[in-house]
N, C-alpha and C positions, 0 to 999 in steps of 0.2 A: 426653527425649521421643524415641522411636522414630520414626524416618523412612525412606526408601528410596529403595535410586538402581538402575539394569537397566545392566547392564555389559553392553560392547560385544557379547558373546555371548548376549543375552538373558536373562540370569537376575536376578533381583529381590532385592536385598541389603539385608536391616534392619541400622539403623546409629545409634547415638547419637552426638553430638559435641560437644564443650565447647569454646567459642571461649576463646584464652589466646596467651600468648606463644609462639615456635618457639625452637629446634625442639620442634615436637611428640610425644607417644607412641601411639601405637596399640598394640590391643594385640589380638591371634589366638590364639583359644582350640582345645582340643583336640580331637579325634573326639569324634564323638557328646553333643558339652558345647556353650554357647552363650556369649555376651556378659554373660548374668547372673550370672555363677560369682562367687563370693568374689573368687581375687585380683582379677578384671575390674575388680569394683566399689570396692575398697578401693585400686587403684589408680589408679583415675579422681578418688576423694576427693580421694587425695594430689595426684594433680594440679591441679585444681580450685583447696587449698587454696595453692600454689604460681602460680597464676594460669600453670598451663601448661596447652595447647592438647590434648587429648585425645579419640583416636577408638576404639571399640569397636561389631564386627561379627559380625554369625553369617553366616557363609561358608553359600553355597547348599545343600541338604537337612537344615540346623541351624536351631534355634532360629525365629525368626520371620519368616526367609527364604523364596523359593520355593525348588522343589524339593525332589525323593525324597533322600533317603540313600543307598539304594542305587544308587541312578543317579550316582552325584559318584565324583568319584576326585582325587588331590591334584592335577593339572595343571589343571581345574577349581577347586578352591578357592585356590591362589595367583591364579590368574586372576581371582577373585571379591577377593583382599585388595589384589593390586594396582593393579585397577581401582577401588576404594575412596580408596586412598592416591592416585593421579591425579585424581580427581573431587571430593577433601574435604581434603585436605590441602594445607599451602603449604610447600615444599618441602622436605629430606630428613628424616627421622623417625627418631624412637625406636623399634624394632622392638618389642615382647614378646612371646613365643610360648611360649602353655604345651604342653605335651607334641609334640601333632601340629603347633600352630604353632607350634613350635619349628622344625619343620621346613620349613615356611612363610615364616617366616622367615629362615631361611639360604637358605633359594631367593631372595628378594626381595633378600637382600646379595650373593649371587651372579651373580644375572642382570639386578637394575634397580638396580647401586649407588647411580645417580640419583635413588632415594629414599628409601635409608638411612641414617643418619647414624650409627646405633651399635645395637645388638642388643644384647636380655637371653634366655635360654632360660632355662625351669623345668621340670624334666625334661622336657628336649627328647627327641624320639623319631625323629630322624631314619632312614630307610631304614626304618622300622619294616614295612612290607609283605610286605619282601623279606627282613628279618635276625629278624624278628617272626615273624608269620604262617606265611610259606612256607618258615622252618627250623624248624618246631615243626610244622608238618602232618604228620598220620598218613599213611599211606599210604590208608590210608581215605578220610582226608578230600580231601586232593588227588584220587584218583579221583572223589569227589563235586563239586567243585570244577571237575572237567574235565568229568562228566558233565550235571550242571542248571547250569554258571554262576553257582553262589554254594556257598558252606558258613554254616554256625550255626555259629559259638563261643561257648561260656559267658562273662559278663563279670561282675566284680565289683559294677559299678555298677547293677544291673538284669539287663532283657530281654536277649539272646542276640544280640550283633552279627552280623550278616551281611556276609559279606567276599563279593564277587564277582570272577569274573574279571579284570572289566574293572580294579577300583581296584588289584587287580595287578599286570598286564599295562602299564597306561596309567601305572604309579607306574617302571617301571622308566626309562623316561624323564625320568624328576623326580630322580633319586637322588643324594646330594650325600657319600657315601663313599667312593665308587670313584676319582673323578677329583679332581685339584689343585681344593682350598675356598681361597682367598684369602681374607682380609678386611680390606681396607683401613680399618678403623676399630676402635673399639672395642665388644668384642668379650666379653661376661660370659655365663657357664654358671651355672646352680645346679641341684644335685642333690642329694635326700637319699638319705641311704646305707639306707633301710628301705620305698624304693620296691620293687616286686613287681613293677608294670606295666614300667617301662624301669628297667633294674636301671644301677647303677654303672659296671659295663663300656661302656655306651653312652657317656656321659659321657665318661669316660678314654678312649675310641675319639676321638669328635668332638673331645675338646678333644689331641688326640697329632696326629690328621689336618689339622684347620685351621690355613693359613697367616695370622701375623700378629705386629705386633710390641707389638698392645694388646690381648691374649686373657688370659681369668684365668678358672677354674673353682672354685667353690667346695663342698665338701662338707657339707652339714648332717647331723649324726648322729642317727639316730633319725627324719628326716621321711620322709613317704610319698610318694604319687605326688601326694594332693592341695596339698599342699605350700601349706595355707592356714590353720595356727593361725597364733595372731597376732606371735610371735616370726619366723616365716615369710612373713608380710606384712608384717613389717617389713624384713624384710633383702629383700623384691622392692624396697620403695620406698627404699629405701638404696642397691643398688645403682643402681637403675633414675637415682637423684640422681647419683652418680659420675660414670656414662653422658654424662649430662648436664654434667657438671663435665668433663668430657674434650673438649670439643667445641669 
């Protein structure tokens, strides 16, 4: 059952949550996707069936949240996951971030270790704004981008995302590439090597760059970006068990 809570910033966050044993897993999904995705739900099951404690949100301008899309930018939606994990959660958690919250995710291990217990990424897309978007603009497009405050890009999954300045500009402050990533816990990557949207090199970047003495990267051959046949949710809820077995 879908419910809501309005973090401290005002914004209105739908939320499911399955009362179970701690620690528990949350789990933040990617741009422009919601709480309802495949892995979401198939690893709420697993949870569930484990009599573990699980939460599942659509960060503000997603899903059945308030707010525009175009209006959010990732300091906003950390702010929306972390004010979740404070308000619904009983103390440190299981991370899982697919693509963008992947990146969401290493923010929250970053800046509120205090309620992290251990991190899974599924093509994780860290700094994607900046090593994404803004090295792949045309010269075109950056002009446009500078001229009206947003550009269209084509996307696979549909409609044509609209990138604006602000989630830009306001993401360079959130960026977790540039400077020392610590991770005092444990710490799992999965990537498939037949991703198009965050290609491989991301993965071997993040998992080269982050400090830590319980990090492990895995590569599955042949998945994508959705990274949700069922050999593929199985190895989230296998890891995501480890995770758990580590703690």
């Amino acid at each position: 059952m879908t419910d809501f809570i309005t973090t401290p910033e005002g914004r209105r966050i739908a939320y499911n949550r399955s009362a179970g044993e701690g620690p528990g897993i949350v789990f933040l999904h990617g741009l422009k996707s919601d709480m309802e995705g495949v892995k979401a739900l198939a690893l709420e099951a697993w949870a569930q069936a484990q009599g573990r404690a699980f939460l599942r949100l659509d960060v503000s301008g997603h899903g059945a949240s308030g707010g525009v899309f175009e209006e959010g930018a990732i300091g906003d939606w950390f702010e929306d996951a972390r004010a979740a994990i404070r308000a619904l959660c009983a103390g440190p958690q299981v991370v899982v971030g697919s693509s963008m919250g992947g990146w969401l995710a290493l923010l929250l291990a970053r800046d509120c270790p205090d309620l992290v217990a251990g991190l899974v990424t599924i093509a994780g897309a860290p700094d994607f704004t900046e090593d994404g978007y803004v090295a792949a603009f045309t010269p075109a497009q950056a002009a446009e981008l500078e001229a009206q405050g947003y550009v269209d890009l084509p996307s696979e999954y549909g409609a044509p995302y609209r990138i604006t300045r602000r989630l830009i500009e306001e993401a360079r402050g959130r960026l977790v590439l540039r400077d020392p990533l610590r991770l005092a816990l444990p710490a799992r990557f999965l990537q498939g090597t037949a991703d198009t949207a965050v290609p491989v090199s991301v993965a071997l970047r993040l998992f080269e760059h982050a400090e830590g003495a319980d990090i492990r990267l895995t590569l599955v051959k042949g998945t994508d970006h959705r990274f949700s046949d069922p050999d593929d949710l199985r190895l989230i809820e296998a890891t995501v068990g480890e995770v758990l077995s580590r703690l």
